[in-house]
C-alpha positions in Angstrom: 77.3 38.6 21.8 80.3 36.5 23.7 77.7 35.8 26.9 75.2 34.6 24.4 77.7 32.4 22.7 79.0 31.3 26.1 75.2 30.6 26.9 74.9 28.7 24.0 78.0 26.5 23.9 77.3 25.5 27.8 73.5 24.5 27.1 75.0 22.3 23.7 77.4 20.4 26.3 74.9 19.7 29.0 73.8 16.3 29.4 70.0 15.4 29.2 67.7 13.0 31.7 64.9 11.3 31.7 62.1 12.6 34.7 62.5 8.7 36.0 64.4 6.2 37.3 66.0 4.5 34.4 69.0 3.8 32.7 69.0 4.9 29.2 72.0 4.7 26.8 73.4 7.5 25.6 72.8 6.5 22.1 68.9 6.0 22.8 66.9 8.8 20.4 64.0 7.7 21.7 62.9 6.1 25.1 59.2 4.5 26.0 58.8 4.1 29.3 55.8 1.8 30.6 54.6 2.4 34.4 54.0 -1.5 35.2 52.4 -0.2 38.4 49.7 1.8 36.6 48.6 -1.2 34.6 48.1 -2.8 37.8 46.4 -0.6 38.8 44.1 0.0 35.7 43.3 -3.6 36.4 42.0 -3.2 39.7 39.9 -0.4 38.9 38.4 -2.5 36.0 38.0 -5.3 38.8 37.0 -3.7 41.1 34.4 -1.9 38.9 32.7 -5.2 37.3 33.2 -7.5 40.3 32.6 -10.4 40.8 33.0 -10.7 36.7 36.8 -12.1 35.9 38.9 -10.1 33.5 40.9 -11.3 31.1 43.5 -9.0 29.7 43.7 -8.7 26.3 47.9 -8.2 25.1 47.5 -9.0 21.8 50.1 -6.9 19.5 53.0 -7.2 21.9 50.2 -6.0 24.7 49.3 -3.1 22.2 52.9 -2.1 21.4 54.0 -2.1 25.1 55.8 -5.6 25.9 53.8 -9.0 26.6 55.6 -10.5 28.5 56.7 -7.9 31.1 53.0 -6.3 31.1 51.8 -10.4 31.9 53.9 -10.9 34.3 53.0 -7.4 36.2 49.2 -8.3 35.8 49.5 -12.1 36.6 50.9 -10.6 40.2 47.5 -8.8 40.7 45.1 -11.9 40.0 45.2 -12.3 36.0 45.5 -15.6 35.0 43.6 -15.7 31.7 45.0 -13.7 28.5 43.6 -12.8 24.6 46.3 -13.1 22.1 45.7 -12.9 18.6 48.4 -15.4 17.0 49.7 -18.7 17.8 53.0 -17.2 17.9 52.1 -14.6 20.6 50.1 -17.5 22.6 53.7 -19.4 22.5 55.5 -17.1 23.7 53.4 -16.1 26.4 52.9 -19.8 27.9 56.6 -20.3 27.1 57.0 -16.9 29.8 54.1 -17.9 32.4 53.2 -21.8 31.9 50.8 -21.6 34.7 48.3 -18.9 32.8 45.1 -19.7 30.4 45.8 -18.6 26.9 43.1 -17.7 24.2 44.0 -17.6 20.8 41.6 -15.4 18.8 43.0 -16.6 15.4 41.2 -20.0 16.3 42.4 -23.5 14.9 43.6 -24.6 11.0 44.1 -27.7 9.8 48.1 -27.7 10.4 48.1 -25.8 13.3 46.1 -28.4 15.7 49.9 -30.4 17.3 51.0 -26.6 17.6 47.9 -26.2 20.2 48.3 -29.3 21.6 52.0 -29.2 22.4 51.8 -25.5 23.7 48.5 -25.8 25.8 46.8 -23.5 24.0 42.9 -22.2 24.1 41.5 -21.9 20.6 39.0 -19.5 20.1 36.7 -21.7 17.6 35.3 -19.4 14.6 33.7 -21.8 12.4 32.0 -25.4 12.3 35.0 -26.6 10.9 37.4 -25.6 13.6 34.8 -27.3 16.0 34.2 -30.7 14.3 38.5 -30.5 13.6 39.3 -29.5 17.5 36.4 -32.3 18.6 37.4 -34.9 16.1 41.4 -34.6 17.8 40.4 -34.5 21.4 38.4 -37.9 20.9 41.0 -39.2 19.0 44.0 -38.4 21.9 41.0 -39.8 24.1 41.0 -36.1 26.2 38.8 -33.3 26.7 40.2 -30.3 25.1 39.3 -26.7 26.3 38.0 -24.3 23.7 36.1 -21.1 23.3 33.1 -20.6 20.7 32.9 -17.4 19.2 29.4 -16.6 17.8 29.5 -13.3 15.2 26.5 -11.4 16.0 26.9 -8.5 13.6 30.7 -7.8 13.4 31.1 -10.2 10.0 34.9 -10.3 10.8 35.0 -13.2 12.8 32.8 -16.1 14.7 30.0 -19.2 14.1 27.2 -16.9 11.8 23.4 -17.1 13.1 22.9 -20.0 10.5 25.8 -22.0 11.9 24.8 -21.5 15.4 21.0 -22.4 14.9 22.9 -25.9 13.3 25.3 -26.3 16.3 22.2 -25.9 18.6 20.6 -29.2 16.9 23.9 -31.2 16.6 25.7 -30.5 20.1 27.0 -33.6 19.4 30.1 -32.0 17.7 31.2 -30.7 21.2 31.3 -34.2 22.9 35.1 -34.4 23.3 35.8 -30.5 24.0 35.4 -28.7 27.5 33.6 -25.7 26.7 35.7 -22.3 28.6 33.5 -20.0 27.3 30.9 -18.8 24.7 31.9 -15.3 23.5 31.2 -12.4 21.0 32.0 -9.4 20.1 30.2 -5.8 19.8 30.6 -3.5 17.2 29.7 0.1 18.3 30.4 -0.3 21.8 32.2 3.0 21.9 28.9 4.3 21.2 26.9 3.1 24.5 23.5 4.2 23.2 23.8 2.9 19.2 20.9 0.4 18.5 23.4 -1.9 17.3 24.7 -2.8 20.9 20.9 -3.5 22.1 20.4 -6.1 19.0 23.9 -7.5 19.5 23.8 -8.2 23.2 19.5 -9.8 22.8 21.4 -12.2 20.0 24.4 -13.6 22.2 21.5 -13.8 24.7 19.6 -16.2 22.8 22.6 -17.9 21.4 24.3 -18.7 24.6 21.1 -19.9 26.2 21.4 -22.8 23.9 24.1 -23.7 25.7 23.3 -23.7 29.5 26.0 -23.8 31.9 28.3 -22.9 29.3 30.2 -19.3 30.7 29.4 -16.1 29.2 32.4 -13.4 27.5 30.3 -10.1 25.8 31.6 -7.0 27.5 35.5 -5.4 26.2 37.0 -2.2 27.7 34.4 0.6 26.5 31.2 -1.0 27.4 32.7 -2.4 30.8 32.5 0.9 32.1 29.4 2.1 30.9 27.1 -1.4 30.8 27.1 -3.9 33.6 24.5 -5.9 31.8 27.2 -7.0 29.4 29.7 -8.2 31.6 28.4 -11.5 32.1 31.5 -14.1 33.9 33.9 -13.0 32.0 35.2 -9.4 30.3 37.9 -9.1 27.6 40.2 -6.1 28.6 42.2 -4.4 25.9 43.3 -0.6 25.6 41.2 0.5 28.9 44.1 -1.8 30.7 46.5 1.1 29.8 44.9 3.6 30.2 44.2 4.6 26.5 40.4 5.5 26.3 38.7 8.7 28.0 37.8 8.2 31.5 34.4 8.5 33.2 33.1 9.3 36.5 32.9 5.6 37.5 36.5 4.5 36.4 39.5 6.9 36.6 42.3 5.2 34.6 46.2 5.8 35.4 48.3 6.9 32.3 50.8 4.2 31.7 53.0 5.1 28.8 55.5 7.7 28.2 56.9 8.3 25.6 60.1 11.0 24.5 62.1 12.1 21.7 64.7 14.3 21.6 66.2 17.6 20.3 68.5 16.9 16.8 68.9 19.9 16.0 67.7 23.8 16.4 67.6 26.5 14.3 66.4 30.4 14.1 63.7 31.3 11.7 62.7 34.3 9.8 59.4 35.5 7.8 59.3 33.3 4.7 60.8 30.2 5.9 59.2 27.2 4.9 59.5 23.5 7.6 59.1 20.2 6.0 57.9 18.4 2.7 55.4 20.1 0.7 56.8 23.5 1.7 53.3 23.8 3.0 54.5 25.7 6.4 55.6 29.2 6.1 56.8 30.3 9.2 55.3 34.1 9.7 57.4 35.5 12.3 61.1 35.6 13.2 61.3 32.4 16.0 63.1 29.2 16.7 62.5 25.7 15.8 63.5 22.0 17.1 64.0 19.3 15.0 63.0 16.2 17.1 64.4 12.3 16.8 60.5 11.2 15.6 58.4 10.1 12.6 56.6 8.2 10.6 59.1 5.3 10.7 58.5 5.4 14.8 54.1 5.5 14.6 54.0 9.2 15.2 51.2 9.1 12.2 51.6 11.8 9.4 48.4 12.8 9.7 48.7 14.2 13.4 50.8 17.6 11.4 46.8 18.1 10.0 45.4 18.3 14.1 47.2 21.4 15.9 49.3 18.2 17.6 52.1 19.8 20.1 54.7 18.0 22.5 56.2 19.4 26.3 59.6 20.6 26.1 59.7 20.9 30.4 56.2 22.6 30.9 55.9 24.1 27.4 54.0 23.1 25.1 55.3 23.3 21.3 52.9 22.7 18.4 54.0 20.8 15.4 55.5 23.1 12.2 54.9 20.9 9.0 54.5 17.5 7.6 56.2 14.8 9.7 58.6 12.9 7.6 60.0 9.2 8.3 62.5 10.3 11.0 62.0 13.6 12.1 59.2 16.4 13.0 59.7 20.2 14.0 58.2 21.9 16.7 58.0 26.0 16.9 60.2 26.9 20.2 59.8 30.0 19.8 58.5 30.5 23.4 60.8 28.0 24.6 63.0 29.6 27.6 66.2 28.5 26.4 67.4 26.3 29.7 65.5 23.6 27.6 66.8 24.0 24.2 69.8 21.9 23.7 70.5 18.7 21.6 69.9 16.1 22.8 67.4 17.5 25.4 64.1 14.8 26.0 61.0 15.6 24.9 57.5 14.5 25.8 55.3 13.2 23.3 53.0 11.3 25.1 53.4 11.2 28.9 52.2 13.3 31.9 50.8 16.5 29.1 49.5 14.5 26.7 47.6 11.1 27.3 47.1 8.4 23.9 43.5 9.7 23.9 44.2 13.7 23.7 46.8 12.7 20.6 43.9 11.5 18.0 41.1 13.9 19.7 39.2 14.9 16.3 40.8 12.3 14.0 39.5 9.5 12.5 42.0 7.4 14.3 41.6 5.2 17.8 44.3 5.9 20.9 45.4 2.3 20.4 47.1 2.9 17.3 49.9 5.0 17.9 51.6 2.9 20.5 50.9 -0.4 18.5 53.0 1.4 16.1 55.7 3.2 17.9 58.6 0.7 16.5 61.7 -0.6 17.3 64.0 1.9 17.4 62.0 3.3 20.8 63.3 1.2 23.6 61.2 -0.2 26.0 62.0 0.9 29.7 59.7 -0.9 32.4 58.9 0.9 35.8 58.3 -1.7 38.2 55.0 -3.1 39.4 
């Protein structure tokens, strides 16, 4: 019983690290760690895939949860020089970072926000008549061609011109006198499902829309049907969450994992026949074992549905399936197995990393791999390995 306690009392004192080279504070309950080199890379495979189409990363959403302005500048070193944002806001910031780069802002163009576009340089996407005949109607007026990009919906309904408004722009092209046209885009609905009808009847109506506009450039293809349709690709491709890695691979393009992400240990505990982990009481733990309560929850984008999926994390090389519901700040894992060199608090544990890629996380839920790092919050450092 003394060498056990001895045992114990050494593994509480000894001092955790992180498998790379970064400097995390001791304070730190949760790191994320984003390889800037495997973007790069992820980029070049993309390129190199679809060549000679251009790419335009999308980094929208803080560059899906992982950092814009860091991930920009990595990819801007490899070639990028055109970028997707979603808000004006993100658009500012980025040309604030990197004046030299093209930014597209998907939100397109109000009334009040045309001097915001005009001061910052921005690209607006253009959804609507309005935002055509407004962005037009202020580039004659400053006596300047202004760049733009028309977005035609053909069968999203979320965004873009509709078919009606595009057979009227096609008679009155007069509207885009004063604009320099970038590109005419859309965007396709089931294009995680290469062989859905809908992508056939989406791609033969941007055809015949952007005929209408002849030496106009062509954007169609975004990061699933880029690797599985070259007849979407056209001059330019949008890429979002293939960039980092987050979507299955295929035999064409092998993506590089980019994002890691830990927790640690707060606390451990023994367990016997009976016990029940977590709200509900819905866990009964059925044989004497050990658990770890780790530094993760809801509050941090680690989903509460992912208790419902046989989810598990690496402590070292073991894996550790999920007892319970996860709460707002904390999960527990079964350690039972665990050797005990690993159990300690404070100890760093993998919860999406080298095991256990975005994708494998929501296997079998009705959830896509770009959610949970959009979500991973604030309290999980960013820590960038260089590009």
């Amino acid at each position: 019983m003394q060498n056990q306690t001895m045992v114990y009392n050494k593994l509480q004192n000894k001092k955790s690290e992180l498998p790379f080279s970064v400097k995390v504070s001791p304070q730190e309950t949760g790191a994320m760690i984003v390889d800037l080199a495997a973007v790069q890379k992820n980029y070049q495979t993309f390129e190199k895939h679809i060549a000679p189409t251009t790419i335009a990363p999308v980094v929208k959403a803080n560059a899906y949860g992982l950092g814009m302005i860091p991930v920009c500048e990595a990819l801007a070193n490899v070639g990028a020089k055109e970028f997707f944002v979603a808000t004006i806001d993100e658009g500012i910031a980025l040309k604030k970072a990197m004046p030299g780069v093209v930014v597209y802002v998907l939100y397109g163009i109000f009334a009040d926000t045309i001097d915001v576009f005009f001061e910052h340089q921005l690209v607006p996407v253009l959804n609507t008549v309005e935002q055509i005949e407004r962005w037009n109607k202020f580039a004659g007026e400053k006596q300047v061609k202004l760049p733009a990009v028309i977005h035609f919906d053909t069968g999203m309904s979320r965004t873009g011109l509709t078919a009606k408004e595009v057979e009227w722009l096609m008679g009155n092209q007069h509207i885009l006198s004063s604009l320099d046209l970038h590109y005419v885009m859309s965007h396709l609905a089931c294009s995680e499902v290469p062989d859905h009808p809908m992508n056939t009847k989406q791609k033969d109506t941007f055809q015949r829309f952007a005929e209408a506009f002849p030496g106009v450039k062509r954007s169609l293809a975004a990061s699933t049907l880029m690797k599985t349709d070259s007849s979407a690709n056209h001059d330019m491709a949008r890429l979002g969450y293939g960039l980092y890695g987050f979507c299955y691979d295929t035999p064409a393009i092998q993506l590089t994992n980019c994002l890691h992400v830990y927790s640690r240990i707060v606390q451990l505990r023994d367990s016997v026949p009976g016990d029940t982990v977590g709200y509900g009481a819905n866990y009964v733990v059925e044989k004497a074992g050990r658990l770890a309560t780790l530094s993760i929850g809801y509050a941090d984008g680690y989903h509460r549905f992912l208790h419902n999926y046989k989810t598990y994390v690496y402590i070292g090389p073991y894996k550790a399936y999920l007892a319970g519901r996860i709460s707002m700040d904390f999960c527990v894992v079964d350690v039972s197995h665990v050797p005990e060199d690993y159990l300690y608090e404070g100890a760093w544990v993998e919860m999406i990393g080298e095991h256990i890629r975005v994708a494998d996380l929501v296997t079998g839920t009705d959830f896509v791999p770009h959610e949970v790092p959009i979500s991973l919050g604030n309290r999980y450092i960013r820590h960038y390995l260089p590009g």
